[in-house]
C-alpha positions in Angstrom: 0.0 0.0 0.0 1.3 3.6 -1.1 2.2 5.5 2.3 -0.3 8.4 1.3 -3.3 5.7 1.3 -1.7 4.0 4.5 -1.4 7.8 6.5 -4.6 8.5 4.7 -6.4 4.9 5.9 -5.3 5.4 9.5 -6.3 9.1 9.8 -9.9 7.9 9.1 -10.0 4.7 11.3 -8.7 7.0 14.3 -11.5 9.8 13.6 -14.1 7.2 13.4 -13.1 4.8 16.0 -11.5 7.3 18.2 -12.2 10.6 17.4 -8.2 11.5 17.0 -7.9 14.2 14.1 -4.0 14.1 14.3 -2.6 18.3 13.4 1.1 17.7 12.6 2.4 15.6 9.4 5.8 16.3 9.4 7.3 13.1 7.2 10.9 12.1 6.4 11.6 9.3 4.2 15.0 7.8 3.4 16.9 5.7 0.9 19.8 2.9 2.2 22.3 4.9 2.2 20.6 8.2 3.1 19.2 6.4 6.4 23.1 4.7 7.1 23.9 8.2 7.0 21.2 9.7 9.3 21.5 6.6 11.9 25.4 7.7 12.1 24.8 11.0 12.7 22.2 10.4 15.3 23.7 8.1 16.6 21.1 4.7 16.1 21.7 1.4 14.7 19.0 -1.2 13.9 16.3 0.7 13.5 14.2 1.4 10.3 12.8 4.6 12.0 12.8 7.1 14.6 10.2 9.9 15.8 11.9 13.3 17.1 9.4 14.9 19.3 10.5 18.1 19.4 9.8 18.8 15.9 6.8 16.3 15.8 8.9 14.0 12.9 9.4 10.8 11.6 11.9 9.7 9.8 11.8 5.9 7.9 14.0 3.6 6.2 11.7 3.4 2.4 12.0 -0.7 2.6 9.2 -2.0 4.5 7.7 1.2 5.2 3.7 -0.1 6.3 5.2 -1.2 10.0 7.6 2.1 10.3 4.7 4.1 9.1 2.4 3.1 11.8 4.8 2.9 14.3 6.7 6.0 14.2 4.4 8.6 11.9 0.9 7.3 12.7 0.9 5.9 16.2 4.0 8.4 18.2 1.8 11.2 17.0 -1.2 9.8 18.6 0.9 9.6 22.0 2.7 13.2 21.5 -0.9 15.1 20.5 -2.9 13.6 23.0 -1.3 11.9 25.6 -0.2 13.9 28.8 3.0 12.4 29.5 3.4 13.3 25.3 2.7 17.0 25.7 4.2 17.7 28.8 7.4 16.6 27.1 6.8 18.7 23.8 6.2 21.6 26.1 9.6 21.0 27.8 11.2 20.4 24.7 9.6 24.0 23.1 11.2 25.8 26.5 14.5 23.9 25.6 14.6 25.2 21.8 13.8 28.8 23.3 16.8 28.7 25.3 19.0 27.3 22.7 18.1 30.1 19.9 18.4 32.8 23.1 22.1 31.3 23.5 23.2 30.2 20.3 22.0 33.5 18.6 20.8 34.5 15.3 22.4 31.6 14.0 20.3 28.9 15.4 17.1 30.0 13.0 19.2 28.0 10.3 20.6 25.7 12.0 18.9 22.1 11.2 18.2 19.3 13.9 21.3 17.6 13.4 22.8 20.8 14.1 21.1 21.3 17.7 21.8 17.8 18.4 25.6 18.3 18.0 25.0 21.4 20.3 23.3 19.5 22.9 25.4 16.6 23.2 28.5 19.7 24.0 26.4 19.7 27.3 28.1 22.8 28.1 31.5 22.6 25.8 32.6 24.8 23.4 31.0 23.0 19.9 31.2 23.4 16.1 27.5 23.3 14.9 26.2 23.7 11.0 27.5 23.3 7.7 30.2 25.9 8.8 31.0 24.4 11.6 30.8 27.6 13.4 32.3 27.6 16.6 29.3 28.4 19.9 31.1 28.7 23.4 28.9 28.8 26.7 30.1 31.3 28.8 29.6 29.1 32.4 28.8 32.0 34.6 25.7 32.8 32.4 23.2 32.0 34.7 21.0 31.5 31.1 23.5 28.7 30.7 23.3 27.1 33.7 19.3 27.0 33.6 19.2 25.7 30.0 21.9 22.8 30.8 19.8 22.2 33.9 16.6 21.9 31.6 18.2 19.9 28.9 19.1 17.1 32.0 15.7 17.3 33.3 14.3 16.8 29.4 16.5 13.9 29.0 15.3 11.9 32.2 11.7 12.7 30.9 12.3 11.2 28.1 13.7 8.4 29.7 11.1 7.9 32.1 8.2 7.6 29.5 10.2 5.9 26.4 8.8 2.4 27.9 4.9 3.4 28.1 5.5 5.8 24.7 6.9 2.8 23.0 5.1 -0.1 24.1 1.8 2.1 23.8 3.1 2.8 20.0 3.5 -0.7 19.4 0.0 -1.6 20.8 -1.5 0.9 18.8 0.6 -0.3 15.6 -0.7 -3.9 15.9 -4.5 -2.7 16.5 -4.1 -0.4 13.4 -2.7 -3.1 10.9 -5.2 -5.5 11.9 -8.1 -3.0 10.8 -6.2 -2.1 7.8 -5.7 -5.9 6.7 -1.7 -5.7 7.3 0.2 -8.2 8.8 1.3 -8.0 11.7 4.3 -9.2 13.5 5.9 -7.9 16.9 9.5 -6.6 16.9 11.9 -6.9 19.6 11.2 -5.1 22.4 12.9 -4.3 25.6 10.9 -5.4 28.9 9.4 -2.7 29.8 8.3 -1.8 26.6 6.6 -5.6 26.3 5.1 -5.0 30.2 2.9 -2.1 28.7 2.2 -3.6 25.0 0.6 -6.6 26.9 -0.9 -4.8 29.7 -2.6 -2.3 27.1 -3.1 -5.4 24.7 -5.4 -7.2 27.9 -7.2 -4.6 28.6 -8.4 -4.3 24.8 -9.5 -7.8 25.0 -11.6 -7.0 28.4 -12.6 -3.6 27.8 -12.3 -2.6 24.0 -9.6 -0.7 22.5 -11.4 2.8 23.6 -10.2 1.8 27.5 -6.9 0.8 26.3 -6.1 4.0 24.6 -7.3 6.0 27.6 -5.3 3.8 29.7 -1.8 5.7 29.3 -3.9 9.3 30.6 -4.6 10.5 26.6 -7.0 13.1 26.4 -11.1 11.6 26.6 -14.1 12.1 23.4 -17.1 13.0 24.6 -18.5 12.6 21.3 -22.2 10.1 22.1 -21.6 7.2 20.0 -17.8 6.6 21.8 -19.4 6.6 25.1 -22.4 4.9 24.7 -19.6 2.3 23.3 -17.2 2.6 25.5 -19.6 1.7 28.3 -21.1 -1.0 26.2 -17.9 -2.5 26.4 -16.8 -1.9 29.7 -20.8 -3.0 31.2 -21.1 -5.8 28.4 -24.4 -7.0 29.1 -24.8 -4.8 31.6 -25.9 -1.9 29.1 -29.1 -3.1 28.6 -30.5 -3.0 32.0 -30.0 0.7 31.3 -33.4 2.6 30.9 -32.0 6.2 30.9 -28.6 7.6 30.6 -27.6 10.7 31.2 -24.4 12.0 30.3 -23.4 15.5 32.1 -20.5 17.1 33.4 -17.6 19.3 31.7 -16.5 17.9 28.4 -12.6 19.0 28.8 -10.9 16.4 27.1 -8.5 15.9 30.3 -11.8 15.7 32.4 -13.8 12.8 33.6 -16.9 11.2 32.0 -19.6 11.5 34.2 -23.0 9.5 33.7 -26.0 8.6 35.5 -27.5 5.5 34.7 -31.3 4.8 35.5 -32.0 0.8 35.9 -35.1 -1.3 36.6 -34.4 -2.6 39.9 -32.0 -2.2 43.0 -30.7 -5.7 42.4 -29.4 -4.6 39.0 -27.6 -1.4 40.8 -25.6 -3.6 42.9 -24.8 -6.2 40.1 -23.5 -3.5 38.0 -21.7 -1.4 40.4 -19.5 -4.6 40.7 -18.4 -4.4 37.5 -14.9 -3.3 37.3 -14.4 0.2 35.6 -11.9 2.7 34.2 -10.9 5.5 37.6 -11.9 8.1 35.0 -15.7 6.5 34.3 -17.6 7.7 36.7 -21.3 5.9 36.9 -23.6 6.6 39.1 -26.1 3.6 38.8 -29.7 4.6 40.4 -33.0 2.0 40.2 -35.7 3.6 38.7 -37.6 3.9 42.1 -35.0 5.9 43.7 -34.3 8.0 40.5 -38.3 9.1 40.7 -38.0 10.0 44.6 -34.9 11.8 43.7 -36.6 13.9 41.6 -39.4 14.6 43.7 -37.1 15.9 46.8 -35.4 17.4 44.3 -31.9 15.8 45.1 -28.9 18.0 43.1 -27.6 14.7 42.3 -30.3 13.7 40.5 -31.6 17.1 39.0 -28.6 18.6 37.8 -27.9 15.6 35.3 -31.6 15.9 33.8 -31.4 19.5 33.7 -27.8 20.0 32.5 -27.2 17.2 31.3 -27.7 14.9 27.4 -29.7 12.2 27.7 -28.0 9.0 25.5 -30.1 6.6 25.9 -34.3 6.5 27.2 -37.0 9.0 25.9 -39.8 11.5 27.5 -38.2 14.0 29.7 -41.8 15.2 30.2 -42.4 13.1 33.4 -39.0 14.4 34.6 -39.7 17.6 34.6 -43.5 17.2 36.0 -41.4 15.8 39.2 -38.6 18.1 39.2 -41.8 21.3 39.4 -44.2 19.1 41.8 -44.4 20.0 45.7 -42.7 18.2 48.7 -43.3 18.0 52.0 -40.7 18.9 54.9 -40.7 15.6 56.6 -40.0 13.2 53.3 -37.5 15.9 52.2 -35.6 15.8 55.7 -35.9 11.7 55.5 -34.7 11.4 52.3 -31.6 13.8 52.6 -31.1 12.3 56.1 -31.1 8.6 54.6 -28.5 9.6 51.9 -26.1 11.8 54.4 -25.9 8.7 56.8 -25.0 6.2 53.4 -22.3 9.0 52.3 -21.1 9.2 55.8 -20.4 5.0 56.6 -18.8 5.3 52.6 -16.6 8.1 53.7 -15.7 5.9 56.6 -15.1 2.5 54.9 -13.1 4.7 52.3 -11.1 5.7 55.0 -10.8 2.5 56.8 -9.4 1.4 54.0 -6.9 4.2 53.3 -5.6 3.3 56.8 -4.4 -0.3 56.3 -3.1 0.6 53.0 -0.7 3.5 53.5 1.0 1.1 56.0 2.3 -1.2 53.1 3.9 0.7 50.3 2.9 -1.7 47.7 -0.7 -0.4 48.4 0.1 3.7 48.5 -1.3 4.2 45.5 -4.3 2.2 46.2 -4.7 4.1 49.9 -4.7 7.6 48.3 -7.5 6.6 46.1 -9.2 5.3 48.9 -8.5 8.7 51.2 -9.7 10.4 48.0 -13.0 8.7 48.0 -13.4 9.3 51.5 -13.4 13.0 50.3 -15.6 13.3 47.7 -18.5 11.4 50.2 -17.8 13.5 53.1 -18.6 16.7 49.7 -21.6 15.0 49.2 -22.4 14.6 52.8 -22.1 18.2 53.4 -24.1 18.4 50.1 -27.1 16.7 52.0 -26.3 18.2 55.8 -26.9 21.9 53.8 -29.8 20.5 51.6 -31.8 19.6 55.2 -31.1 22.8 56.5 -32.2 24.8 53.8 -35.0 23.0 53.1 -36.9 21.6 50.0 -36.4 23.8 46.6 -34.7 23.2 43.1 -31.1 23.1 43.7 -28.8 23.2 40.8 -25.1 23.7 40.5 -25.3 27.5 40.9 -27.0 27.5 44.2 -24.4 25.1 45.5 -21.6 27.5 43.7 -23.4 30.5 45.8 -23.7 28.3 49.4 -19.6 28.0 48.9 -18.6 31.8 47.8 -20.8 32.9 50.9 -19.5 30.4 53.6 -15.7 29.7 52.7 -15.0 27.9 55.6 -17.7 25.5 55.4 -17.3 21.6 55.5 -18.8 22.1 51.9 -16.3 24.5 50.7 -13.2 23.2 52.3 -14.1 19.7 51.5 -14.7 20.9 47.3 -11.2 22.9 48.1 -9.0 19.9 49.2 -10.4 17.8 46.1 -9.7 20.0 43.7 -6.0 20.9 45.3 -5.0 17.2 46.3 -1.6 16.6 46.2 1.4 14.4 48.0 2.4 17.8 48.9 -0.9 18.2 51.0 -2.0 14.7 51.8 -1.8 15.6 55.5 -4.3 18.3 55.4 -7.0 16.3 53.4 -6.4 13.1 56.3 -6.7 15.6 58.9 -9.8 17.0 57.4 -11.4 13.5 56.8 -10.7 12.8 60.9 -12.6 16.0 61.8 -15.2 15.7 59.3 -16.2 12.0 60.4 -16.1 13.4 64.4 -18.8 16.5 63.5 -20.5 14.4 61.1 
């Protein structure tokens, strides 16, 4: 196949199957001795290709270009466009090259990358760069120099760091291309690591669909409808169609979490499908039917604000929705009902925390305790959610009249608890434990 019909082939399957719509094409190709050439003066051997991030290029060896293609043009574009890792490097690498011109002068804006290579590998030596081999010295007191050398290290180890997940996540991506392109496949070497993630992301395509494995390595979400309602389809399975309404809602960043609330028949079906194991970033809330219409009727935020605000993707006849968002309730089945669901957020805040406790004393588990002190978090929010909701009384609450409760009371279990969520950090892991310990005593 021609490499304008390949590039051309796997642009569409990426817009259609994962609403990628790669913006750079920057495309080298090279003859035998052309590439023996490049490969010396970059310093590779055995390879028919290499991406450069910097300058978002691949270069490839002519003979057996379909693999190369994929591999370096197709699928490291992918990772550098629209995984995190990918663009936090790019952005350290567009610092770097603003240092460099700043330092090599008004040279550098003809300089090539072979050029900026040789100055680089100097690593603070004088160096003959370009076709003149022009002469650049670094003058070591610079402090300029000194923060661009310290830059070019910290670029280096971040390359380092993420080659294995950029890599095996290229290959992955590679394989699952040629085999919807009818191209043979067959896996090159690869070191270890790189393996580790090609069959972690490789296993969770055959559980979850290809859509999870993608977002996986932390690439940027769709929330175009037909990839979510698939996306859950493939993470529920079956589960999907015990499903009477969805509701998808929420900010559609592409860094931000999918949020969806999912209406089925009975409670039994909640708790069968709340066991089913999902992506950190999908964030269901499953509901029976029964519970969704009470909801409604007390006029519960987390329940209104998705039918209000939010796209319904699956279900029809928002009329009865509305007739119970606009009916009257009484005090005493709003208290009951807010007071049922702050006591259920309050024994999941402390099971969350529990948890947290037994697993931050086995650092294998860190990770795994930090989610858990994070859940604890987000139900002690939405107990204070519930704690205001009884005190105000019933009304139809929406996202702005929560926004207005935190702007006039800072200090709030509400606010602070919304504050230390959207600030969490190792840096301030204390604070948000110590917060969770007085929340749980006053709650």
């Amino acid at each position: 196949m021609a490499a304008a019909e390949l590039i051309k082939r796997a642009n569409s399957i990426l817009e259609k199957d994962f609403d990628i719509c790669l913006k750079t094409d920057n495309l080298k190709t090279y003859s035998g001795d052309d590439w023996l050439e490049f490969q010396k003066v970059r310093g590779i051997q055995g390879k028919d290709g290499v991406f450069v991030p910097g300058s978002m290029t691949a270069h490839v060896l002519l003979d057996d270009l379909e693999q190369v293609l994929l591999h370096e043009h197709v699928s490291h574009r992918v990772f550098f466009e629209n995984a995190v890792s990918g663009l936090e490097l790019r952005k350290q690498e567009d610092e770097l090259k603003r240092l460099e011109s700043i330092i090599i002068g008004p040279l550098y804006a003809s300089l090539g990358e072979d050029a900026v290579l040789d100055f680089r590998r100097a690593e603070g030596k004088d160096v003959e760069i370009g076709k003149d081999r022009v002469v650049v010295s670094y003058n070591p007191s610079d402090a300029l120099v000194n923060i661009y050398l310290n830059r070019a290290r910290q670029v280096l180890a971040m390359r380092q760091r993420i080659e294995p997940l950029c890599e095996g996540f290229a290959y992955w991506l590679t394989d699952c291309l040629s085999k919807r392109l009818g191209i043979e496949t067959g896996l090159p070497d690869m070191t270890s690591a790189q393996r580790a993630v090609f069959s972690g992301l490789a296993s969770i395509e055959e559980r979850q669909g290809p859509i999870t494995a993608l977002y996986s390595v932390n690439t940027y979400r769709s929330h175009r409808q037909d990839l979510l309602i698939r996306l859950l389809k493939e993470n529920l399975k079956g589960g999907y169609d015990k499903i009477q309404y969805l509701f998808k809602y929420g900010s559609d960043k592409p860094s931000s979490d999918i949020d969806f609330l999912a209406v089925v028949g009975k409670e039994e079906d909640v708790a069968e499908l709340e066991r089913i194991s999902k992506p950190r970033y999908l964030d269901v809330s499953f509901v029976s039917r029964s519970e969704f219409e009470n909801g409604l009727l007390i006029k519960d935020i987390h329940f209104s604000v998705p039918v209000l605000s939010g796209s319904l993707l699956k279900g029809a006849d928002l009329k009865w929705f509305e007739s119970l968002l606009e009916a009257r309730c009484e005090l005493p089945d709003f208290v009951e009902y807010m007071g049922k669901k702050k006591e259920k957020a309050v024994s999941l805040a402390k099971k969350c925390y529990d948890q947290y406790l037994v697993g931050r004393e086995n650092p294998r588990y860190a990770e795994t305790a930090k989610i858990n002190l994070y859940r604890a978090l987000i139900d002690i929010s939405y107990a204070a959610v519930y704690d205001v909701l009884i005190k105000s009384g019933p009304g139809r609450f929406d996202q702005q009249y929560l926004n207005q409760l935190i702007e006039r009371n800072p200090d709030s279990m509400l606010a602070t608890s919304r504050r230390i969520l959207k600030q969490l950090s190792d840096a301030n892991f204390g604070n948000a434990e110590q917060f969770v310990i007085n929340s749980l005593n006053v709650l």
